[in-house]
N, C-alpha and C positions, 0 to 999 in steps of 0.2 A: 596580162597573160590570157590565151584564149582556153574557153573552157573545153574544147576539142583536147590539146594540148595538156591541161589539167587531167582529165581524163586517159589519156595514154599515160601521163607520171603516176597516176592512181594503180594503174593496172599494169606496167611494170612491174612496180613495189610491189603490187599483191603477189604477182609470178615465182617475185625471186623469193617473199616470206615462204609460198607455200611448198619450193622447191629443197628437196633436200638430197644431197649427192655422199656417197659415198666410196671414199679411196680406197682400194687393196695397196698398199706396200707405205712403206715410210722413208723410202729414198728420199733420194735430192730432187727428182720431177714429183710425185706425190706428195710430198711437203711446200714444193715450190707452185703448183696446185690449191694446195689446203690455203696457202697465204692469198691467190687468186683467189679465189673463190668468197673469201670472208671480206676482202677489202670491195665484193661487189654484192655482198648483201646475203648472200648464199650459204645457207647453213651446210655444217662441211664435219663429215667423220673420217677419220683417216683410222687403217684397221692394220695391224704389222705384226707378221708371225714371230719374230723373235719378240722373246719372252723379259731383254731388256736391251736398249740399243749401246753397244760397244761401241769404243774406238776402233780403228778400219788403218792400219798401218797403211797408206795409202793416198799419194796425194793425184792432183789431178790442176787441169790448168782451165781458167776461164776468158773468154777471148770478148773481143768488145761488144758481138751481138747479146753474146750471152746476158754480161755486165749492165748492159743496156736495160735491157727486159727487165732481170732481177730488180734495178733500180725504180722502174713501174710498177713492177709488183708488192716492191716494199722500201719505200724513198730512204735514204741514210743507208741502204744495207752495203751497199759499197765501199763507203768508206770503214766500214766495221770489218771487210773483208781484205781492204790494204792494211789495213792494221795486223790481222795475224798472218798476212800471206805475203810475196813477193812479187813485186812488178819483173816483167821480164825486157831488160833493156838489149842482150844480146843473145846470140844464139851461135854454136861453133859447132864444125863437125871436125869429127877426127877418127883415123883410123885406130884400129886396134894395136898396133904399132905402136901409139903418141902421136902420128904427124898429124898436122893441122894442115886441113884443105881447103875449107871452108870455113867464112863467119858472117856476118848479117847483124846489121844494129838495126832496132826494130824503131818505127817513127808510128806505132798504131796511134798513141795518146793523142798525134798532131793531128792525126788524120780524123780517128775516130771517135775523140773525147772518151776514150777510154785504154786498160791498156790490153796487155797479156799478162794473165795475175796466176801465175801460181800458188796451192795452198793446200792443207792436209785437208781430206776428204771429210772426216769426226768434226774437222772447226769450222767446214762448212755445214755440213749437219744439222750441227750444236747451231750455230749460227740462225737456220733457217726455224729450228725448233722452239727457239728463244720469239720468234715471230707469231708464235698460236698459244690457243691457250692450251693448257695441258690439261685440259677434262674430253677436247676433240680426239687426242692419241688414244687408242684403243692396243696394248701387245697384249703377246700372247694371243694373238686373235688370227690365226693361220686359216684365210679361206680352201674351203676344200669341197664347196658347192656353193649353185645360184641357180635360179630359175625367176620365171617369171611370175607376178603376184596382183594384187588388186590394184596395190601404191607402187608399183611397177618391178622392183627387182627385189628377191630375200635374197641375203647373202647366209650360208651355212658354214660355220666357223669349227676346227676340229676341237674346240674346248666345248661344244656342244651349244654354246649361244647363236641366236640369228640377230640379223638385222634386217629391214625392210626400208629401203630407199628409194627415190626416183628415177637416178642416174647411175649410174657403176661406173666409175672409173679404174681400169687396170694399169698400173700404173706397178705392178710386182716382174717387172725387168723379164731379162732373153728369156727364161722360163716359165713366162706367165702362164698360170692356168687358166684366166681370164681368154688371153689370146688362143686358146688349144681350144676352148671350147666355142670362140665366134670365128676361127677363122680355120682350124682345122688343120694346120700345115706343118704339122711332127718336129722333130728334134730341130734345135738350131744345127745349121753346119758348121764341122770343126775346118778352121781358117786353115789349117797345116802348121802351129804354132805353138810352144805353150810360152807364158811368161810367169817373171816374179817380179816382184816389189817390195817396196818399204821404207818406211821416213825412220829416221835416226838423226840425233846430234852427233853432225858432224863438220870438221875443221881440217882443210886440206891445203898447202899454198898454192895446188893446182887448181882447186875449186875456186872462181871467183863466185860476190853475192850479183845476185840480179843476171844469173846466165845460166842458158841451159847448153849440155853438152851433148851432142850425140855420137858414139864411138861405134863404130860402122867394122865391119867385119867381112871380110869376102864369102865368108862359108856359112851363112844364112844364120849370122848372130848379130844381135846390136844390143846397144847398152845404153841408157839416157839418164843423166846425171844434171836434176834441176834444186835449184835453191829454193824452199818453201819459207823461208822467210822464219826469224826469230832463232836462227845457232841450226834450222833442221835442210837437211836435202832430203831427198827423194830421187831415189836411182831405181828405175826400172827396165828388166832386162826382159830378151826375146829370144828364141832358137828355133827354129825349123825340128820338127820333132812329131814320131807319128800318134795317134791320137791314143789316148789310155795308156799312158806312162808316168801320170802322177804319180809321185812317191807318199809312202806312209808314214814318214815322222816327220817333225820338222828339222833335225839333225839331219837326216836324207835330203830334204830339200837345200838348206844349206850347203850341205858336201856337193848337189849336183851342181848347185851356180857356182861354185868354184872351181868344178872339173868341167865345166862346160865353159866357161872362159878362163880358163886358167893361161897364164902368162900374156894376159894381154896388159898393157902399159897403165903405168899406175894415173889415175887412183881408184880403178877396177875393182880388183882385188882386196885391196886394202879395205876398201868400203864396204866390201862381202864380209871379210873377214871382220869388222869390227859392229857387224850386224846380228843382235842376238835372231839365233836360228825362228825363237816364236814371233818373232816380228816378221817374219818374211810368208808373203805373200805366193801360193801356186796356184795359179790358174791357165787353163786352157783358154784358147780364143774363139770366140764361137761368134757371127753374125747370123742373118736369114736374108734372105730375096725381099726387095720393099715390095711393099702390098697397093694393090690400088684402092681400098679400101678401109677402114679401123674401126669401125659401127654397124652397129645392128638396133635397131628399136631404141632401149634403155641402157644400151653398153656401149664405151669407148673405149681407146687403148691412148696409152701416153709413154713418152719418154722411149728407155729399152725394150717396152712391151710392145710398141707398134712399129719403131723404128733403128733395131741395135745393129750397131756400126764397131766395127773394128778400129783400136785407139788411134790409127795414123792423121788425123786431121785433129785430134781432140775435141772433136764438136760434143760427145753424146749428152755432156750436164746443160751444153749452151743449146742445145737443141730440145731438151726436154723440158727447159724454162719458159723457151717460146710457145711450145706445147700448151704451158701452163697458163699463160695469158692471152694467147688465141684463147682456151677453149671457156676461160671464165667470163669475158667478154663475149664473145658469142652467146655463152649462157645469158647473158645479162640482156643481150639486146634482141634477141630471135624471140618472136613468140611460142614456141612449143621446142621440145629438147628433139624432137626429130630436125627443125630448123635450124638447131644450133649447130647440131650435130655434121650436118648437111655443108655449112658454111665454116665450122673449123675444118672438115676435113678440104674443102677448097684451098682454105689457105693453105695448110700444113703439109699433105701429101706432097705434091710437086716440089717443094724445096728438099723437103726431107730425103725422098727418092735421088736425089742429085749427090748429097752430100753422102748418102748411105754407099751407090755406086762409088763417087769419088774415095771415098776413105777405104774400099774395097781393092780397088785397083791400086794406088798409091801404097795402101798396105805392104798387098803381095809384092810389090817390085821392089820397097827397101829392105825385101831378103831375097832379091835376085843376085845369080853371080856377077854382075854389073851395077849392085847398087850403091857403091859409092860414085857411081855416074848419075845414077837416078836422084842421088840427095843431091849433088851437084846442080841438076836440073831444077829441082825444085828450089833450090834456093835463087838461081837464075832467073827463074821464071818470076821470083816475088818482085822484079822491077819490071816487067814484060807481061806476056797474056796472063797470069798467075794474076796481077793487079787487076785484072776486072774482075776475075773472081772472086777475090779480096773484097772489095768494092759494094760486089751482091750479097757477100756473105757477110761482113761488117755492120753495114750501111742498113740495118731493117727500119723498116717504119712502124713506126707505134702509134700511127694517125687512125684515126677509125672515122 
């Protein structure tokens, strides 16, 4: 080995010892992050304003690029993740009616050695937190200032502690205060949308295991009933609805999904109704405009902080993960974090921007008055031009 070459391994390792990054948020990309970053040497605080982290009645689905990455970031995590979650072998649509129009058996595993894995949000979590050590989680630590400092950034926390790191990572989702204050661009936009959700044990002879159901509606409602694996589904619902109409209890919330799809064909209904009212989820839908930049100096942005996407494509956990290993490699091989910084947003921006549009548009049209043409379409497409996009969005490379 040349002594050139010893030399640059000397002074890497010094870089990464003396580099220390700290995370705002404890999601699924700032976790998925905090795991990056330690398996490349990189001392890593992760900072989470809730006071303790709950379960999230909430499941969400992981598609092969995602699965990929994860697998990089932390080897065996996959198969720990078919274990409490659900592979997704078909996919059916139907109207609100009952009739079936549509169905698609899904061949990812052949294509992309991996699959479409359905699974509750808390198990991936729980999952990814099981991966660090727990003296790096900091709650109760709600940032609520930063500036800049001699070791590059203090973080100002409303329980009154600081921290002082070299990197900021914002990684505190569509509300980041990180992102308001490097990039300036106010509220997210409301999609024109609100949704609910919720995992529950549940057993239906209409429910098959390993398939997701989308029940389509002509009047800007839909409804998606997937199997997360282990006795649970996960049904999450949508409506055209104008912005600031959240309701105040959770019994409100309940009564509205069931007056807002009322008598459409079982097992709608039935699944509402046998959902306790505190497990159900309301939220509005919000994205923003992709940005052509995420950095300034000693700040980055990750995951729903730099790039939040409306759920029609399901990308936002698989995209956040990528996030998380671009940006810890980069860290590991740039020499100075303006270089890193410089080179993850190469990679990152440009896909991100595509998928943000994409899932934008695809969105808004499966609550057009035509959109049980437009699932049509998309499902059509997945043997025709839809396959190369497939293909791109699958197929990453994890070669450096």
């Amino acid at each position: 080995m040349s002594h050139s070459y010893t030399r640059m391994r000397e002074n890497k390792i010094m870089k990464i010892q003396q580099l220390e990054v700290g995370i705002v948020g404890a999601g699924l990309g700032g976790l998925a992050a905090a795991i990056a970053l330690q398996q490349q040497g990189i001392p890593t605080q992760v900072y989470e304003k809730a006071q303790e982290l709950q379960p999230i009645g909430a499941g969400l689905t992981l598609f092969p690029n995602g699965l990929k990455v994860l697998d990089a970031i932390a080897p065996g995590i996959v198969e720990t993740l078919k274990r409490l979650g659900s592979e997704t072998h078909q996919v059916k649509l139907q109207s609100s009616t009952g009739d079936l129009f549509g169905q698609n058996q899904l061949t990812l595993t052949e294509k992309y050695s991996y699959p479409m894995l359905n699974l509750r949000w808390s198990d991936l979590q729980a999952t990814l937190i099981s991966r660090l050590p727990t003296e790096i989680i900091h709650l109760d630590h709600q940032c609520v200032d930063f500036a800049s400092c001699d070791r590059g950034v203090q973080i100002q926390f409303s329980n009154g502690q600081t921290s002082n790191v070299d990197l900021l990572i914002g990684a505190d989702g569509i509300h980041s205060l990180i992102r308001q204050r490097l990039v300036k661009d106010g509220s997210p936009c409301y999609a024109g949308r609100l949704s609910w959700r919720a995992v529950i044990p549940y057993q239906d002879e209409l429910l098959s295991q390993h398939t997701a159901t989308i029940v389509n509606g002509a009047e800007g409602k839909n409804f998606l009933l997937v199997d997360v694996g282990n006795g649970q589904f996960f049904w999450s619902a949508g409506a055209l609805m104008a912005e600031g109409l959240q309701s105040d209890s959770p019994e409100t919330v309940k009564s509205r999904v069931l007056e807002t799809f009322a008598n459409w064909a079982a097992p709608v209904e039935a699944i509402v109704e046998a959902t306790p009212p505190t497990a159900i989820i309301e939220r509005p839908i919000y994205d923003r405009p992709p940005l052509a930049t995420w950095s300034d100096r000693n700040l980055t942005l990750l995951g729903d902080a730099a790039h939040p996407m409306v759920p029609s494509l399901g990308q936002g956990a698989n995209m956040a993960f990528e996030d998380a290993w671009e940006l810890a490699h980069c860290l590991a091989e740039q020499p100075t974090i303006a270089a890193a910084l410089a080179s993850y947003e190469h990679s990152r921006v440009y896909r991100t921007q595509i998928i943000q549009v994409r899932s934008s548009v695809q969105g808004s049209r499966s609550y057009d008055p035509d959109s049980k043409t437009v699932l049509l379409g998309v499902m059509e497409q997945a043997h025709v031009a839809q396959a190369a996009f497939e293909d791109w969005l699958y197929n990453i490379s994890l070669e450096r």
